[in-house]
N, C-alpha and C positions, 0 to 999 in steps of 0.2 A: 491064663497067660499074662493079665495084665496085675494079677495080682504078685506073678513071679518078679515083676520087671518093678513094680514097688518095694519088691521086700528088697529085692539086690540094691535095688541105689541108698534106701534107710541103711542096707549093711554096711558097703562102703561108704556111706556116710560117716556112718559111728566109726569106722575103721581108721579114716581120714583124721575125726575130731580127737578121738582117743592118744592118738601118735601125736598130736599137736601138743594135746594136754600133758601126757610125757616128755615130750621136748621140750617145752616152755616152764615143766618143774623143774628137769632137771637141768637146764640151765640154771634157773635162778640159784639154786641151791649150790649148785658150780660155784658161782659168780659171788656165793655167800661168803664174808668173812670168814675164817676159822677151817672146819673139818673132822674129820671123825679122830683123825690123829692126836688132835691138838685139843678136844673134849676134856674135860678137869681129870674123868676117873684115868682113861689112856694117858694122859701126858703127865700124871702124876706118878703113874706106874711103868713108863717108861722115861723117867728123868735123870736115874741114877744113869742107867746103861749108857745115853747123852753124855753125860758126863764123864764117867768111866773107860768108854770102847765106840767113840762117836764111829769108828767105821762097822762093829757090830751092829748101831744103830742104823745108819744108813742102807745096812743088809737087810736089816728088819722095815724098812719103809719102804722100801724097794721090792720086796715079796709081797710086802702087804699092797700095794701099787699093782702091781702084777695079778694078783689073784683075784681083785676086784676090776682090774681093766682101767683103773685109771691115771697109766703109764700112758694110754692112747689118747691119739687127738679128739678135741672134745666134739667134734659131728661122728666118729667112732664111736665114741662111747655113749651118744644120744640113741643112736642106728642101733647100737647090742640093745639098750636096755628094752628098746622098743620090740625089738625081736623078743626077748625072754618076755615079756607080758603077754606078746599075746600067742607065743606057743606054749605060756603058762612053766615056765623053767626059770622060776623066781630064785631058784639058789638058796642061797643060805647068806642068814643079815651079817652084817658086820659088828654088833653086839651080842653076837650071840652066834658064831660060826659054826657052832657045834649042833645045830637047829637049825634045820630048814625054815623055810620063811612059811609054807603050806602047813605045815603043821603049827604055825603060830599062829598061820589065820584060820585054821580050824576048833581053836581055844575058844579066840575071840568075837571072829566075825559073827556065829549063832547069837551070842550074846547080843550083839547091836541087832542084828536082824530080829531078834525076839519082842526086844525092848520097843524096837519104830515099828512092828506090825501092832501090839497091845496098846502103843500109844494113839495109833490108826483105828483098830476094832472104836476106842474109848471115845475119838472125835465125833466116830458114824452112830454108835450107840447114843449119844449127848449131841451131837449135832444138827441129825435128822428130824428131833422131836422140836428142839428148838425152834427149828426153820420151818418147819410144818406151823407149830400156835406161832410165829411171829408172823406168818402171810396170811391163814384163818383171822387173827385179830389186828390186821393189818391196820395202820395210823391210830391204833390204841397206844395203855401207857403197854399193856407185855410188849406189843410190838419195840416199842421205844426201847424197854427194858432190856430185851433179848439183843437186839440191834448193839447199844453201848454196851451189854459183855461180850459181845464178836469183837467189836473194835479193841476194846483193852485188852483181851485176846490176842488178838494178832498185834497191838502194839509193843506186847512184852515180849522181848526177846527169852527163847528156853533158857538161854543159858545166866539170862538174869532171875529168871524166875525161880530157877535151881538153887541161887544163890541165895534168896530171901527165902525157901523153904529153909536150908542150911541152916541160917540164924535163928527161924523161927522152930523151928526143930530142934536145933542142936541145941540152944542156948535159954529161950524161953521157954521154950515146951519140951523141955528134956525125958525120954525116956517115952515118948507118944508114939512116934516114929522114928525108924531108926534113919541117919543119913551118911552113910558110907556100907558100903557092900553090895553083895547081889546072893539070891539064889532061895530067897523066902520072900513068900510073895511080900509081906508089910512092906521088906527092903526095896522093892521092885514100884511102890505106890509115888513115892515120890517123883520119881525120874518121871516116870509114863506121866503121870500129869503135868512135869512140867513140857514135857512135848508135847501132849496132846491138845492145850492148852490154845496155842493159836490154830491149829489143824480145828478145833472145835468152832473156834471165828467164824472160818474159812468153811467147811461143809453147811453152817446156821446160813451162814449170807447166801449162799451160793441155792440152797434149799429154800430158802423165802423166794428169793428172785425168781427159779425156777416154777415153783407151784405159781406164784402169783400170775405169771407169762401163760401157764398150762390152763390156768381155769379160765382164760379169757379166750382159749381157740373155741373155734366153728363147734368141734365136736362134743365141747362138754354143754356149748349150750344148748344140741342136738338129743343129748343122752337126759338131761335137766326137763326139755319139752316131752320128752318119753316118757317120764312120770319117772326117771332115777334119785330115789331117796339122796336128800344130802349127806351123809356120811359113807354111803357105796358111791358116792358118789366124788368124793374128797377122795377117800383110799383108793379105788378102783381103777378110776379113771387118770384123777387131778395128781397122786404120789406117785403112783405106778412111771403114767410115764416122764412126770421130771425126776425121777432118781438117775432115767438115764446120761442125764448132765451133769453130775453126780462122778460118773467114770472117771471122765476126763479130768475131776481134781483128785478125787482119792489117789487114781496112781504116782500120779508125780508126788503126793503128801509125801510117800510111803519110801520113794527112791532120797526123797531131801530130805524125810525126819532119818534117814538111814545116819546122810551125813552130818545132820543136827543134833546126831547122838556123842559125837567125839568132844563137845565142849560138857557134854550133860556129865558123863561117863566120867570123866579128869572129876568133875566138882562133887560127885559122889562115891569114887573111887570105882568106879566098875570093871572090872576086868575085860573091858571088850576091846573092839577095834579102835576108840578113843584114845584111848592106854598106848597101844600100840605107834599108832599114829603122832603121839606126841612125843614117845619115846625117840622113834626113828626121827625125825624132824628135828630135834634137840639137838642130839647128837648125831648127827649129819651123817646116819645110817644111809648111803644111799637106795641100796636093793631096796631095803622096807618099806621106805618114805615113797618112791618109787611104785612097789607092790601096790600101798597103801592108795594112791591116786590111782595107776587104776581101776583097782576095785570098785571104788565111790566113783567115777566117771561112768563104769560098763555099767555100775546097776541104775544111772540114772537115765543113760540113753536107753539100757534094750527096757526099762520100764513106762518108758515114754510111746518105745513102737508099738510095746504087746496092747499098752493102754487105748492108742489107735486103731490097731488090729480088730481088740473086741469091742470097741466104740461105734468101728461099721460093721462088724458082726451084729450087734444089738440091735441096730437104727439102720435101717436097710435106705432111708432119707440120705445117708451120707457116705459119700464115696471117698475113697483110699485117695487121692487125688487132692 
């Protein structure tokens, strides 16, 4: 019972945060100079008509007003867009009318999704071992060593570190790896590491800290007076259980390297939600842009709950509460 009464307020939690985060884009974007109308390719392609048959014109902006709902006042048209998100009746973009917006996030969102899980797998793969020999050799130089590549890790932003692979790739080391496309893994090496990159920091730190806290409790020095070898005794005892602090950064990495993929994605041409996302955004697609926040909002809150969920599922020490 008490866990039903948890999940209900996390729901309308996110229900609540979600509808905010839609109102407060699509205001701004409201509020943005410009419009989808007035976009270079639209209002170079309708200039002549303007000129020609200004009240054909006016018919034409008027429908197109209409069809999109932005004839209505604007808490009307916050209220629909909100309604179509989350009964999932995204419609069809304004760049591309002929194209539902569901089938454009079917192209692309796998593509981001693939890209921040491999980039996730590559931190925990590279992360763990890390932070494991930096608390073993703890206030050595590895310690030191391993410690200042977390930090300039997490100091690099992905999407500057994409940028310096570019040059170094594209310009100096020509032909080594490639730096635009997707769909072969060599093409795919790039991006993921520049994501994986501070996530790798981030799981090193958090795994040092972790084991170093775990080999100082009651029980390892309980299991140590037992006569348990140090190495079953590191792995068994001391990894085992601080990977379960571990949970609680991997998921959220996984929900933010999602939306850390839209700056990666532009700078190596990926065809994913990144693409999509700047498209709509440019050209004051509303549905898209629209579509597009939600999506990055829903997978960062329900990945935050499930992350909680199985956190006290794992560790019976800690309640939902």
């Amino acid at each position: 019972m008490f866990f039903l009464r948890f999940l209900a307020k996390r729901i309308v939690a996110i229900i609540i945060t979600l509808a905010a985060v839609i109102a407060i884009s699509y205001i701004m974007m409201y509020a943005s100079p410009g419009g989808f109308m007035s976009t270079t390719q639209i209002a170079t392609a309708l200039a002549p008509l303007a000129a020609q048959d200004p009240v054909a014109y006016q018919k034409v902006m008027e429908q197109f007003q209409q069809r999109y709902g932005l004839n209505l006042p604007l808490w009307h048209q916050v209220l629909l867009y909100i309604w179509h998100s989350f009964t999932f009746n995204f419609g069809n973009s304004m760049e591309n009318p002929s194209i539902t917006i569901m089938s454009q996030l079917k192209s692309a969102l796998p593509i981001s999704v693939i890209l921040a899980f491999a980039s996730v797998v590559v931190s925990v793969v590279v992360g763990i071992p890390m932070g494991i020999i930096a608390a073993l050799k703890r206030n050595t130089w590895i310690d030191y060593t391993v410690t200042t590549l977390s930090m300039f890790g997490q100091a690099i932003p992905s999407f500057v570190l994409a940028v310096i692979f570019v040059l170094i790739f594209g310009v100096v080391w020509q032909n080594v790896l490639p730096v635009t496309g997707w769909g072969t893994f060599s093409e795919a090496i790039l991006p993921v590491i520049s994501l994986a990159a501070g996530n790798i920091g981030v799981v090193a730190r958090y795994m040092r800290g972790s084991l170093i806290e775990t080999m100082r409790q009651d029980f390892i020095r309980t299991a140590k007076s037992k006569g348990v070898k140090y190495w079953p005794l590191v792995f068994k005892h001391g990894v085992k259980n601080s990977l379960t602090a571990l949970i609680t950064v991997i998921g959220p990495q996984f929900a933010f390297t999602v939306v850390g993929t839209v700056w990666v994605e532009n700078i190596f041409a990926i065809p994913g939600l990144g693409k999509v996302i700047n498209t709509a955004f440019t050209n004051f697609d509303f549905p898209l842009a629209i579509t597009a926040v939600f999506i990055l909002g829903a997978t960062i809150m329900v990945t935050n709950l499930v992350v909680d969920l199985i956190y006290a599922w794992v560790d019976p020490r800690v309640k939902l509460q």
